[in-house]
N, CA and C atoms as an extended XYZ file, in Angstrom:
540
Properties=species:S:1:pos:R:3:atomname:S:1:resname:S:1:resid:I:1 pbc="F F F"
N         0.848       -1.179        0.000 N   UNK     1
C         0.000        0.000        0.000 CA  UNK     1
C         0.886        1.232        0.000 C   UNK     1
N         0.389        2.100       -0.666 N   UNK     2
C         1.246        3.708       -0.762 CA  UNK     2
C         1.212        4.010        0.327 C   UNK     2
N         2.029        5.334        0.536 N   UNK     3
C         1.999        5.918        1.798 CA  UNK     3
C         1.320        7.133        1.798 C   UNK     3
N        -0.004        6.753        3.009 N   UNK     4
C        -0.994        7.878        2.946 CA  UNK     4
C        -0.672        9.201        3.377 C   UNK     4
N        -0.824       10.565        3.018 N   UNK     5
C        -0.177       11.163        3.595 CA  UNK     5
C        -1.332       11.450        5.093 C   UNK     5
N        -0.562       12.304        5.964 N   UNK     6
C        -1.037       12.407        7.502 CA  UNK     6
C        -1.969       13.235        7.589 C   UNK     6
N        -2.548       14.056        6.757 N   UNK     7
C        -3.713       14.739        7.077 CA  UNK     7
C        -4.961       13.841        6.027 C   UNK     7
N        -5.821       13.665        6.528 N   UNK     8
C        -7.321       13.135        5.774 CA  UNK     8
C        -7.806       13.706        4.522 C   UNK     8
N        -7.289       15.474        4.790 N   UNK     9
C        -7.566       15.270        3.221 CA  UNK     9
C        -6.926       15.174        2.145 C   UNK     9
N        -5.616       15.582        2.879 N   UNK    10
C        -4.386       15.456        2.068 CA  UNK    10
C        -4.738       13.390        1.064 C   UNK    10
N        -4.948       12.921        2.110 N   UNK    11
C        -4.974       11.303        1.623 CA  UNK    11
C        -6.638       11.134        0.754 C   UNK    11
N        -7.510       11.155        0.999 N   UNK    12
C        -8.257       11.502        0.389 CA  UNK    12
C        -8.034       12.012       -1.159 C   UNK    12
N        -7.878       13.062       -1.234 N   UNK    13
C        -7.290       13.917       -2.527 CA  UNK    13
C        -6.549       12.776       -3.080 C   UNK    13
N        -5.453       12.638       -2.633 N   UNK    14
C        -4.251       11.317       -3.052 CA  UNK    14
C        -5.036       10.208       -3.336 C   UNK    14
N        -6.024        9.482       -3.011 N   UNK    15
C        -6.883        8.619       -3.312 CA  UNK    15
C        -7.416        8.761       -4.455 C   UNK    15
N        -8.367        9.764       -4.310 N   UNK    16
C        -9.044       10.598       -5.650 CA  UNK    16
C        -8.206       10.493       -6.956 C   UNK    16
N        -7.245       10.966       -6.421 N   UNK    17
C        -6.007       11.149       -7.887 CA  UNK    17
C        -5.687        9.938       -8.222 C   UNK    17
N        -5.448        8.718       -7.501 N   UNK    18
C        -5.055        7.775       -8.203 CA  UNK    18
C        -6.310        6.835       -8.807 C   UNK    18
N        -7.754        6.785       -8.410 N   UNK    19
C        -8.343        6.323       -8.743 CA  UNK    19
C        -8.879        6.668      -10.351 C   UNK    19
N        -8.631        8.397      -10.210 N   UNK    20
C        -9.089        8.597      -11.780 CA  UNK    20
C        -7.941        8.318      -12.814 C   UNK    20
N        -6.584        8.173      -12.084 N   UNK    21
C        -5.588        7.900      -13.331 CA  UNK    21
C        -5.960        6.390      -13.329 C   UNK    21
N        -6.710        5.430      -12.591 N   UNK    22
C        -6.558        4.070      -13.367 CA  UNK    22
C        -7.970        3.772      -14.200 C   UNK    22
N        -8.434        5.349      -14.426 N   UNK    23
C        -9.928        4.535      -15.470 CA  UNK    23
C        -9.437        4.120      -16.877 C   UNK    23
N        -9.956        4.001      -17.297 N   UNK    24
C        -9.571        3.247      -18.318 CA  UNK    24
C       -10.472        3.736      -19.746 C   UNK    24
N       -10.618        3.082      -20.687 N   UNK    25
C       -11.268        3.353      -21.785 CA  UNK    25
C       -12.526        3.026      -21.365 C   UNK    25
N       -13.108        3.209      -21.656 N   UNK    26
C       -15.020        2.929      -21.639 CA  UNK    26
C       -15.266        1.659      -22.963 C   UNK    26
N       -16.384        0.843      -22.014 N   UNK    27
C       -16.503       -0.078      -23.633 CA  UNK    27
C       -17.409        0.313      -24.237 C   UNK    27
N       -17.361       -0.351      -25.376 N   UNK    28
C       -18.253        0.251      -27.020 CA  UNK    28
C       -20.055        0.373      -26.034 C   UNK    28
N       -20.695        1.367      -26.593 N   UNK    29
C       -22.095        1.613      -25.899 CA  UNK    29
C       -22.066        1.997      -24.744 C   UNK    29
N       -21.347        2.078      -24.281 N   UNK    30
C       -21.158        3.033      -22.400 CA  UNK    30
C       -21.882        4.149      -22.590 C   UNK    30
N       -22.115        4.735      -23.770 N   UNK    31
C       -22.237        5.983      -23.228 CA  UNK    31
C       -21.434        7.244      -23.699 C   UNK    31
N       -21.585        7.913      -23.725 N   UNK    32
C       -20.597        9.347      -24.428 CA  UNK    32
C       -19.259        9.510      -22.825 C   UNK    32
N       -18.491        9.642      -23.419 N   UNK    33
C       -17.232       10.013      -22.085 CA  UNK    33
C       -16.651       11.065      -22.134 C   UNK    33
N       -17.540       11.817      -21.324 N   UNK    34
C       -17.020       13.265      -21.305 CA  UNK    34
C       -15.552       13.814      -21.546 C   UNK    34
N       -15.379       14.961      -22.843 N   UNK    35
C       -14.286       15.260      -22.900 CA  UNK    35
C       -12.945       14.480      -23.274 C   UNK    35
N       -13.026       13.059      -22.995 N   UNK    36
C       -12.251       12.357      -23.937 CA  UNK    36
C       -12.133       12.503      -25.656 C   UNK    36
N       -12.832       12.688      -25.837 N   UNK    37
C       -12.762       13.174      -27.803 CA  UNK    37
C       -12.503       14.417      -27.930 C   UNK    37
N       -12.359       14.674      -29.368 N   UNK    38
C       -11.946       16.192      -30.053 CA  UNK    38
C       -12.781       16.823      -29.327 C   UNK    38
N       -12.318       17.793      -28.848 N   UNK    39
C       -12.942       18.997      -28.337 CA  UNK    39
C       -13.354       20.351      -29.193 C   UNK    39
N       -14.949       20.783      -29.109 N   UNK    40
C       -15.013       21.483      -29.824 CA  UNK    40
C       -14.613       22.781      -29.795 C   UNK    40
N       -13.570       23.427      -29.104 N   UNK    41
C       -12.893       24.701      -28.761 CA  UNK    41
C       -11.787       24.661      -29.586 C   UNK    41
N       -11.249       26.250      -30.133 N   UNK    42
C        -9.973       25.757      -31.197 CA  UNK    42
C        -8.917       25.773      -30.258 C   UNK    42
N        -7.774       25.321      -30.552 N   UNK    43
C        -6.230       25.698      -29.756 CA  UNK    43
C        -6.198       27.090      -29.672 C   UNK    43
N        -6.572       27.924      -30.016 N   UNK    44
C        -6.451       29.392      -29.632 CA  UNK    44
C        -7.061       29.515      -28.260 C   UNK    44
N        -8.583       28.788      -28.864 N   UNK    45
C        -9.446       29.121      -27.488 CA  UNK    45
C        -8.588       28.722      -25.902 C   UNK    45
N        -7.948       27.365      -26.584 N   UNK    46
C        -7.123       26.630      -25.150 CA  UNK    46
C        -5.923       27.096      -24.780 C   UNK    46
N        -5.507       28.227      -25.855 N   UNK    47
C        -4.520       29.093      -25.298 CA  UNK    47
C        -5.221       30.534      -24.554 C   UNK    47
N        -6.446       30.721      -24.386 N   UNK    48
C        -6.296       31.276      -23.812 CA  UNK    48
C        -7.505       33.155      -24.813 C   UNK    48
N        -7.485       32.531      -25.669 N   UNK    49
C        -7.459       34.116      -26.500 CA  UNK    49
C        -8.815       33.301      -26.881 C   UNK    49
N       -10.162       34.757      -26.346 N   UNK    50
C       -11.129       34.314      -26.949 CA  UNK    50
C       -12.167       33.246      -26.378 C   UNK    50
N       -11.459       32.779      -24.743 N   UNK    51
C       -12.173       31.821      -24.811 CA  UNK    51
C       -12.470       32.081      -23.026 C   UNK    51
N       -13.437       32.841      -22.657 N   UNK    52
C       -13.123       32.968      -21.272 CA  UNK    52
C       -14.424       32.046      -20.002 C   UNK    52
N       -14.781       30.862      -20.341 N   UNK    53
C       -15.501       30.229      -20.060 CA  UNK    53
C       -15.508       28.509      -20.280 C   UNK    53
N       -14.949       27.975      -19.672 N   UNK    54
C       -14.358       26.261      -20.027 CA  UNK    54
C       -15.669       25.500      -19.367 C   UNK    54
N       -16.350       24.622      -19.903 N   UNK    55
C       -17.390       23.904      -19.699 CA  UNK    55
C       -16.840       22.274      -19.215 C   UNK    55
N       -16.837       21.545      -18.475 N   UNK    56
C       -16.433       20.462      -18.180 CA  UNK    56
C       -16.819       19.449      -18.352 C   UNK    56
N       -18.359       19.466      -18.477 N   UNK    57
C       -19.011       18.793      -18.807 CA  UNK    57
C       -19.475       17.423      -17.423 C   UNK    57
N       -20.066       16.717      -17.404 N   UNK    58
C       -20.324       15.647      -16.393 CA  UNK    58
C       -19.282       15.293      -15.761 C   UNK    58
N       -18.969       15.284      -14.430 N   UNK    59
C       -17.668       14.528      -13.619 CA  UNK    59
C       -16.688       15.247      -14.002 C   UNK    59
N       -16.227       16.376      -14.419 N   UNK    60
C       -15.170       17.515      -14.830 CA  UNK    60
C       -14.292       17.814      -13.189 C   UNK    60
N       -15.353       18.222      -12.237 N   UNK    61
C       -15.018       18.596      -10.913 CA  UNK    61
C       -14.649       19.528      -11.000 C   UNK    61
N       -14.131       20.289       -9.845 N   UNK    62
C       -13.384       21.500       -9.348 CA  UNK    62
C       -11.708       21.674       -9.915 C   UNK    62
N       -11.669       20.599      -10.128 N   UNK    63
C        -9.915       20.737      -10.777 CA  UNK    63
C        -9.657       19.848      -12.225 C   UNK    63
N       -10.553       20.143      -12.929 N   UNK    64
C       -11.063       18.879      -13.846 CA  UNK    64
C        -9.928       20.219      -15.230 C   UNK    64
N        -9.266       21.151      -14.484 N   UNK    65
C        -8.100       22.585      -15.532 CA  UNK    65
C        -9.370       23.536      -16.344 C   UNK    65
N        -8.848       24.293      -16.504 N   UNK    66
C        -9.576       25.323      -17.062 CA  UNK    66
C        -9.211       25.572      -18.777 C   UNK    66
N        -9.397       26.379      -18.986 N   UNK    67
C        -9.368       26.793      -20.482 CA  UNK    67
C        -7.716       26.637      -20.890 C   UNK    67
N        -6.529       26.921      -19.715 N   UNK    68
C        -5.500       26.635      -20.113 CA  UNK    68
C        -4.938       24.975      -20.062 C   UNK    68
N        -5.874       24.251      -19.278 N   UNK    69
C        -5.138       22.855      -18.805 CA  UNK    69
C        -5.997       21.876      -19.499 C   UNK    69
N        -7.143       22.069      -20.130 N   UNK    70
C        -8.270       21.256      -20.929 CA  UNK    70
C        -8.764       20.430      -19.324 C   UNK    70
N        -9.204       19.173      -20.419 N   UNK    71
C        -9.841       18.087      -19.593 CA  UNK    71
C        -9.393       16.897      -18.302 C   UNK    71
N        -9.918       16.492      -18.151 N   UNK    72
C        -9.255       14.958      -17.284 CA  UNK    72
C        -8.474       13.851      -17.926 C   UNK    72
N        -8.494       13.861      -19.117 N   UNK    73
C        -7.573       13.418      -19.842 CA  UNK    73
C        -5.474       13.987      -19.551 C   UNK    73
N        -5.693       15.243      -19.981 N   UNK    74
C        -4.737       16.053      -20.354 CA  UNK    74
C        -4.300       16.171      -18.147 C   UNK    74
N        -5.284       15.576      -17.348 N   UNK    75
C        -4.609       16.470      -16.226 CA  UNK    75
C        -3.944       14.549      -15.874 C   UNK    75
N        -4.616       13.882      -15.825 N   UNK    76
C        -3.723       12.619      -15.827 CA  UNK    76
C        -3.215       12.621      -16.153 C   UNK    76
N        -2.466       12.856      -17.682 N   UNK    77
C        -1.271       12.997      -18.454 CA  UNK    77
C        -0.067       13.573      -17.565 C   UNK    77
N        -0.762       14.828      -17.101 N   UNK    78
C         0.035       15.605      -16.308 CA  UNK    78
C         0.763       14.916      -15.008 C   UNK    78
N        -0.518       14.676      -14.404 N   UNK    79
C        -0.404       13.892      -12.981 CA  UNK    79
C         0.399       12.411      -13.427 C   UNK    79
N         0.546       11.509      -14.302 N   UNK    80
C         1.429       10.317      -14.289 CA  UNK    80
C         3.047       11.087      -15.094 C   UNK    80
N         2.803       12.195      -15.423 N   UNK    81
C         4.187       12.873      -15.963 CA  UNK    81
C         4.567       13.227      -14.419 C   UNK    81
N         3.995       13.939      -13.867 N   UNK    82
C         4.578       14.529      -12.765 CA  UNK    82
C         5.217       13.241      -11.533 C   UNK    82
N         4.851       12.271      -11.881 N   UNK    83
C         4.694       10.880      -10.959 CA  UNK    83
C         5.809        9.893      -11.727 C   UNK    83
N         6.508        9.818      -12.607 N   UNK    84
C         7.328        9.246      -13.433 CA  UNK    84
C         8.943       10.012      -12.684 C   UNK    84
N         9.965        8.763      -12.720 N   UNK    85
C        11.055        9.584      -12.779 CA  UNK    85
C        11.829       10.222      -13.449 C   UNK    85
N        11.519        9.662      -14.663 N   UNK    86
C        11.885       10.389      -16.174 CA  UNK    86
C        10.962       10.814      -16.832 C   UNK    86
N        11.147       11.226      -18.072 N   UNK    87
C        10.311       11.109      -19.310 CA  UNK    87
C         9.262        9.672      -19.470 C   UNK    87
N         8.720        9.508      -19.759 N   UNK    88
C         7.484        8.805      -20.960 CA  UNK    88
C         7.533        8.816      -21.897 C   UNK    88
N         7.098        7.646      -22.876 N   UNK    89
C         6.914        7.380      -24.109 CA  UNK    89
C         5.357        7.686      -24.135 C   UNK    89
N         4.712        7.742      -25.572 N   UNK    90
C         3.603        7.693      -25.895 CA  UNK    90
C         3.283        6.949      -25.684 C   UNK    90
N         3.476        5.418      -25.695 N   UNK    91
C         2.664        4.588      -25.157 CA  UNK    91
C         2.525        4.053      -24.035 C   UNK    91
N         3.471        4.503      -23.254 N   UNK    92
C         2.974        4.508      -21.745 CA  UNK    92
C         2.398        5.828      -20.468 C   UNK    92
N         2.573        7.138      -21.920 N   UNK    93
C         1.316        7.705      -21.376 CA  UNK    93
C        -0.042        7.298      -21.653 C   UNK    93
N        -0.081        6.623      -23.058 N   UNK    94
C        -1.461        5.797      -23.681 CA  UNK    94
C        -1.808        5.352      -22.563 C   UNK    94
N        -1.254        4.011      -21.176 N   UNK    95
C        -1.551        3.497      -20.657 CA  UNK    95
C        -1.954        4.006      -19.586 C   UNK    95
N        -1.436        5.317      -19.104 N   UNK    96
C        -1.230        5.507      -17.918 CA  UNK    96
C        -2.734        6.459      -17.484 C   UNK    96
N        -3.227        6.948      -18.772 N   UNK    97
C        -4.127        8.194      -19.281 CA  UNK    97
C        -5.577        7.093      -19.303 C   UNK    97
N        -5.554        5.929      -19.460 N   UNK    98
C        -6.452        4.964      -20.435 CA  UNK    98
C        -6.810        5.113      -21.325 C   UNK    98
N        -5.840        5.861      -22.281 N   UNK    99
C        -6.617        6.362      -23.966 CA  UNK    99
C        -5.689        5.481      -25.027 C   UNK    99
N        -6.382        5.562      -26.683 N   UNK   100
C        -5.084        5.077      -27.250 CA  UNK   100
C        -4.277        5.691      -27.922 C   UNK   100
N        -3.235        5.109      -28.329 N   UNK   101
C        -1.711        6.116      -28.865 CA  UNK   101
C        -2.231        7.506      -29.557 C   UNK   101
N        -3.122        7.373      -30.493 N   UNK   102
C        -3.696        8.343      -31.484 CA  UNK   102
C        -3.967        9.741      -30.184 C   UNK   102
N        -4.471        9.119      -29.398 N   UNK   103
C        -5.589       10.188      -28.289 CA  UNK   103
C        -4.336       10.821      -28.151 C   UNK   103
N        -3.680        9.742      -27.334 N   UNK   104
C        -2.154       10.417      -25.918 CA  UNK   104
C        -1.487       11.299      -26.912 C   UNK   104
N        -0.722       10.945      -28.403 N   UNK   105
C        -0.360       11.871      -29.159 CA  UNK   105
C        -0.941       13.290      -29.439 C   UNK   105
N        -1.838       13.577      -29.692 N   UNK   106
C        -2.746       14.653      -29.716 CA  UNK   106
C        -2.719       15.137      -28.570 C   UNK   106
N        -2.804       14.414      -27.166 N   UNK   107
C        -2.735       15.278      -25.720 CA  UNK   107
C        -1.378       15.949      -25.857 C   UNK   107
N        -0.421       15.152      -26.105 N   UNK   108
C         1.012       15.444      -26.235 CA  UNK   108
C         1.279       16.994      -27.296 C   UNK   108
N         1.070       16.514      -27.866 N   UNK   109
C         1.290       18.200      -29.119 CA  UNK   109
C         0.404       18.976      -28.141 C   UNK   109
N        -0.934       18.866      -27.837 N   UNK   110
C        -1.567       20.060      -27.781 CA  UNK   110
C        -0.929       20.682      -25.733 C   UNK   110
N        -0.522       19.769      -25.448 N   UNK   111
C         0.576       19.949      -24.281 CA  UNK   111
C         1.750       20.573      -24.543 C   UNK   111
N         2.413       20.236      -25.628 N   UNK   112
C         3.807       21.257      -26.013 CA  UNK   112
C         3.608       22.273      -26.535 C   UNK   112
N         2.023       22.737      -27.042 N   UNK   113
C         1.940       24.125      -27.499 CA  UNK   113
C         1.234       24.948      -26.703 C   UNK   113
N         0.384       24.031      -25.085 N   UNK   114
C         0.654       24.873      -24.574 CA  UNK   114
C         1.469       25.445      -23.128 C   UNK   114
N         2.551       24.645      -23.672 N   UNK   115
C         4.183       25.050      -22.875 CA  UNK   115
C         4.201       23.618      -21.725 C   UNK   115
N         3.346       22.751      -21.810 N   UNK   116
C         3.450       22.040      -20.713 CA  UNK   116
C         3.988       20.883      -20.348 C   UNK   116
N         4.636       20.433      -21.664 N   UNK   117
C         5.622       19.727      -21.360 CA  UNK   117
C         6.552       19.661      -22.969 C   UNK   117
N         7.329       18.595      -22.945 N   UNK   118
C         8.327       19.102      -23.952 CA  UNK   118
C         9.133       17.495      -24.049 C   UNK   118
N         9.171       17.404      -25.832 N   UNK   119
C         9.834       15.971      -26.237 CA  UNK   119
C        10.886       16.272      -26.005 C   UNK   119
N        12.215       14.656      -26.003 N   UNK   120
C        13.178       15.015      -25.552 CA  UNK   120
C        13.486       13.617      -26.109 C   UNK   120
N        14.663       13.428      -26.337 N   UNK   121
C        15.445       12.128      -26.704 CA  UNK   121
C        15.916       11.237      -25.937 C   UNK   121
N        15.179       10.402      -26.058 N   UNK   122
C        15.331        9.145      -25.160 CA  UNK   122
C        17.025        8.922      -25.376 C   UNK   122
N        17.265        8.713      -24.046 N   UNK   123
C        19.353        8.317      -23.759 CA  UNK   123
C        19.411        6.983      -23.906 C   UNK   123
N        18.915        6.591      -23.671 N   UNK   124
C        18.858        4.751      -24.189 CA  UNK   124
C        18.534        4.420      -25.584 C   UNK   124
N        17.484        4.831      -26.463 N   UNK   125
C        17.291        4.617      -27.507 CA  UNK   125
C        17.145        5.711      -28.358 C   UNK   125
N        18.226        6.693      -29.104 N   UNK   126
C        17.832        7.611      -29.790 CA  UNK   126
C        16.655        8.118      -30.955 C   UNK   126
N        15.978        6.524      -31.337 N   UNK   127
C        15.055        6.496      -32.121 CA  UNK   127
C        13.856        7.129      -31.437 C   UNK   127
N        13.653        6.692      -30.081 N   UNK   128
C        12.360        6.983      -29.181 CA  UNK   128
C        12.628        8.582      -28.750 C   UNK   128
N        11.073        9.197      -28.475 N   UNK   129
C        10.849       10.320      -28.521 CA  UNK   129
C        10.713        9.884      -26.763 C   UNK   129
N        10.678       10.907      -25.540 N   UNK   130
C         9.962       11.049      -24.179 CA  UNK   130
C         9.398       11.983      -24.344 C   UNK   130
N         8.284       11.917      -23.461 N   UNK   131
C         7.741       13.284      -22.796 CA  UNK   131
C         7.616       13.244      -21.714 C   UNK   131
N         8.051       14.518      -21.115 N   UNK   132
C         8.907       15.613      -20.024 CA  UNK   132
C         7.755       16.530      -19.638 C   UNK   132
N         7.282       16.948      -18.354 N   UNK   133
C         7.032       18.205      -17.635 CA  UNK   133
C         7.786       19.540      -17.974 C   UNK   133
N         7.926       20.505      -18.216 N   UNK   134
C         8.599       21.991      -18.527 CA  UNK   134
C         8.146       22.616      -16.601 C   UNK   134
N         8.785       23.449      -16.433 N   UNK   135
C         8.612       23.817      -15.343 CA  UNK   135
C         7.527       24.414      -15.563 C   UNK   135
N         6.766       25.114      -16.569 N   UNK   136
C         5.012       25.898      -16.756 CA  UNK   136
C         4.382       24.269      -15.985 C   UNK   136
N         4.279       22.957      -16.754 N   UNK   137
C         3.933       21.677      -16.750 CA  UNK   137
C         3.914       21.505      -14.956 C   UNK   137
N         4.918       21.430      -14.652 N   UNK   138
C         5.400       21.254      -12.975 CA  UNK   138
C         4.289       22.410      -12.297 C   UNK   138
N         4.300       22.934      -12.512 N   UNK   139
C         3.941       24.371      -12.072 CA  UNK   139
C         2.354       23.604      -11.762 C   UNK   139
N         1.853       24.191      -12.978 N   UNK   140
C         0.402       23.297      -13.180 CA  UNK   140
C        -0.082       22.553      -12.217 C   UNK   140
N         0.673       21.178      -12.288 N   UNK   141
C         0.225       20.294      -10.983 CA  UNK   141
C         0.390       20.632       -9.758 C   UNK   141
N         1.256       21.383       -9.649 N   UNK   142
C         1.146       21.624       -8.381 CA  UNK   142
C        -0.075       22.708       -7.603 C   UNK   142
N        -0.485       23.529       -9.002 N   UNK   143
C        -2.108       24.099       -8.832 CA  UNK   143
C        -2.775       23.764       -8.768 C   UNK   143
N        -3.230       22.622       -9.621 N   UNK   144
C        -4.479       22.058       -9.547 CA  UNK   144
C        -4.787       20.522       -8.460 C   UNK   144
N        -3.543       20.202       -7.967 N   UNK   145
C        -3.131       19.002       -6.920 CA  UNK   145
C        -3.813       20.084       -5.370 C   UNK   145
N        -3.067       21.377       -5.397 N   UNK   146
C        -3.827       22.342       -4.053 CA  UNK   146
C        -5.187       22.304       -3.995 C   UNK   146
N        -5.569       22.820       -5.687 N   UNK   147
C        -7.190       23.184       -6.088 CA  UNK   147
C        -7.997       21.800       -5.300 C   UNK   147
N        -7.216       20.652       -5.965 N   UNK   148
C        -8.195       19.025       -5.614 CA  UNK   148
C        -8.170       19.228       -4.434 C   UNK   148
N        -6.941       19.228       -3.189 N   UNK   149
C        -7.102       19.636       -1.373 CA  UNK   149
C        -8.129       20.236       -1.213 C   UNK   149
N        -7.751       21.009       -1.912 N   UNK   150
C        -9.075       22.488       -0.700 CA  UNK   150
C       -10.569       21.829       -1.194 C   UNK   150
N       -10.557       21.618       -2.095 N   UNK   151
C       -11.822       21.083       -2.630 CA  UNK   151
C       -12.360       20.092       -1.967 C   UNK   151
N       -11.510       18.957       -1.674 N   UNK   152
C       -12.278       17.945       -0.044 CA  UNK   152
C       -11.747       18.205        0.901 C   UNK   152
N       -11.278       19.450        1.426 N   UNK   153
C       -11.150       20.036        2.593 CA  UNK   153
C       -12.483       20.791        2.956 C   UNK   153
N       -12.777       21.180        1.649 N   UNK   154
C       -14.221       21.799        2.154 CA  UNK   154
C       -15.695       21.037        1.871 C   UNK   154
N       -15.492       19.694        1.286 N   UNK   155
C       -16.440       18.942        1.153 CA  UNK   155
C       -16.494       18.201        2.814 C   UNK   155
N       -15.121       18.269        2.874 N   UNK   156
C       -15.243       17.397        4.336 CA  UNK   156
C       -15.606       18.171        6.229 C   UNK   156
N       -16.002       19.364        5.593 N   UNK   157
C       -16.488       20.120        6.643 CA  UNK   157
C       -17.454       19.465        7.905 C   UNK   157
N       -17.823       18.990        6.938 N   UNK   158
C       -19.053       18.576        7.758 CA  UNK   158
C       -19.098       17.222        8.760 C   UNK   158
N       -18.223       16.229        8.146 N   UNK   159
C       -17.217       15.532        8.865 CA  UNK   159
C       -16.669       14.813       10.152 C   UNK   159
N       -16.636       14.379       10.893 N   UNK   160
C       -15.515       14.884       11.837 CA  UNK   160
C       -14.936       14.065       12.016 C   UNK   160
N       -13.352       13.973       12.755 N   UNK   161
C       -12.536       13.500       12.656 CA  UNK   161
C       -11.675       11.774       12.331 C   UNK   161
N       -12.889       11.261       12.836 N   UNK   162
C       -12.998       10.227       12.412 CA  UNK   162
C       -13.533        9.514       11.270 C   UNK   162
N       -14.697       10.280       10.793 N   UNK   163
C       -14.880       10.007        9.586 CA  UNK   163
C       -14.436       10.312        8.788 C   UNK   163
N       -13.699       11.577        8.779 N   UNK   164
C       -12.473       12.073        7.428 CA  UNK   164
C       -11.212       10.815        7.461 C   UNK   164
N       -10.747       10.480        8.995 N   UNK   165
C        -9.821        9.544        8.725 CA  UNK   165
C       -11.172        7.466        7.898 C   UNK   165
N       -11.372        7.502        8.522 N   UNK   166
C       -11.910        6.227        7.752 CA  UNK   166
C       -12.226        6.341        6.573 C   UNK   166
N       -12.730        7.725        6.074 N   UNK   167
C       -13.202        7.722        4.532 CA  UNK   167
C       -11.511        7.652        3.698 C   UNK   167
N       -10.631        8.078        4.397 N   UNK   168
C        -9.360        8.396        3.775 CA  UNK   168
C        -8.653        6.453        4.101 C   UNK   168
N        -8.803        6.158        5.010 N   UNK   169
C        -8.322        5.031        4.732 CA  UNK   169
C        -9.164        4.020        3.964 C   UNK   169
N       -10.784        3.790        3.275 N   UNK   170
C       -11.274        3.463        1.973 CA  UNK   170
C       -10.777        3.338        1.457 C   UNK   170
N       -10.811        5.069        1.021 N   UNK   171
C       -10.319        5.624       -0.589 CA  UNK   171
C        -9.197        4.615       -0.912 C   UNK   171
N        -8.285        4.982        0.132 N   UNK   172
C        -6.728        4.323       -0.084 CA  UNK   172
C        -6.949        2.916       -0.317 C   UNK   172
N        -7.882        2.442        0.468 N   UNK   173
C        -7.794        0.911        0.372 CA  UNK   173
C        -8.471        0.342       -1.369 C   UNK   173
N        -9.317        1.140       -1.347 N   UNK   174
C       -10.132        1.193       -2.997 CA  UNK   174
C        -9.072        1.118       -4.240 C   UNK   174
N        -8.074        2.487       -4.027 N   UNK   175
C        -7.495        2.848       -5.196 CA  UNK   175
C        -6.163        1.805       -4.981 C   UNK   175
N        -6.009        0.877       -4.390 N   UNK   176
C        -5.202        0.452       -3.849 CA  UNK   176
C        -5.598       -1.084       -4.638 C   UNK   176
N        -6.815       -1.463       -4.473 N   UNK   177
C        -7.075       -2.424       -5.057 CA  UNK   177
C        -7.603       -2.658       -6.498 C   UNK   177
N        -7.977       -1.165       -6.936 N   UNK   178
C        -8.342       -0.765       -8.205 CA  UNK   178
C        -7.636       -1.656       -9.410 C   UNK   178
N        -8.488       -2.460       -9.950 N   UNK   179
C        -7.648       -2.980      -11.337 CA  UNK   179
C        -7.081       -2.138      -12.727 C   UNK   179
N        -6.237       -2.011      -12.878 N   UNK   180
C        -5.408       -0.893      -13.929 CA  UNK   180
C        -5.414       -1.448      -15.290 C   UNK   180
């Protein structure tokens, strides 16, 4: 088991985060999956110009990035980049994201244009491309990782102390057993 961190919501949050990086693809007829497909906003809009209102759509949440960070797609990307000790390949952000190569590629470009992370040449195999966090990239998670805290810091108001710790040792135990 990971190591939970010592405050409830701190672990909680940490729960949260790992449970949505192990969803996976949806099967055929599920249903529409929010924000996983082309998005109808242009890259301008997601840079920023023109576009001052980001819609999330179902299950988006409070830290689901805004007009500069896109969807839950693109923040897993982020969050298993930020969680890697090196670089990534495309296809083990494919895996890590639950999308396929085609998707993660497209997250990838539309991530280096907008500053958030950056290819780099694999030292072991010069043929292979990685992808890298940029310090904008670093930056990021570490905003929207606070945003997710405060967000069940204040869901968990109501709470008390014991139930923030048991709901936090669940979570953990859940995402812990979660099949990937």
């Amino acid at each position: 088991m990971a190591d939970a961190p010592n405050d409830p919501a701190d672990a909680i949050a940490d729960a949260l985060a790992r449970l949505r990086s192990k969803r996976g693809p949806r099967p055929p007829g599920a249903g529409p999956q929010p924000l996983h497909g082309p998005h109808p906003h242009s890259a301008d809009e997601h840079r920023g110009r023109g576009h001052h209102e980001h819609h999330h759509g179902r299950g988006g949440g409070p830290w689901a990035g805004g007009p500069r960070l896109g969807g839950p797609a693109r923040l897993r990307m982020l969050e298993a980049l930020a969680a890697a000790s090196g670089g990534l390949s495309i296809s083990a952000i494919a895996d890590a994201v639950g999308v396929d190569q085609p998707r993660a590629s497209r997250l990838v470009q539309q991530s280096v244009e907008l500053g958030l992370v950056m290819r780099e040449a694999d030292p072991d195999d010069a043929r292979r491309t990685l992808v890298a966090l940029t310090d904008q990239g670093r930056s990021a998670v570490r905003g929207f990782r606070g945003e997710r805290r405060s967000s069940v810091a204040a869901a968990l108001e109501s709470f008390t102390d014991a139930e923030r710790t048991e709901l936090a040792r669940l979570l953990a135990k859940l995402a812990d057993g979660w099949p990937v």
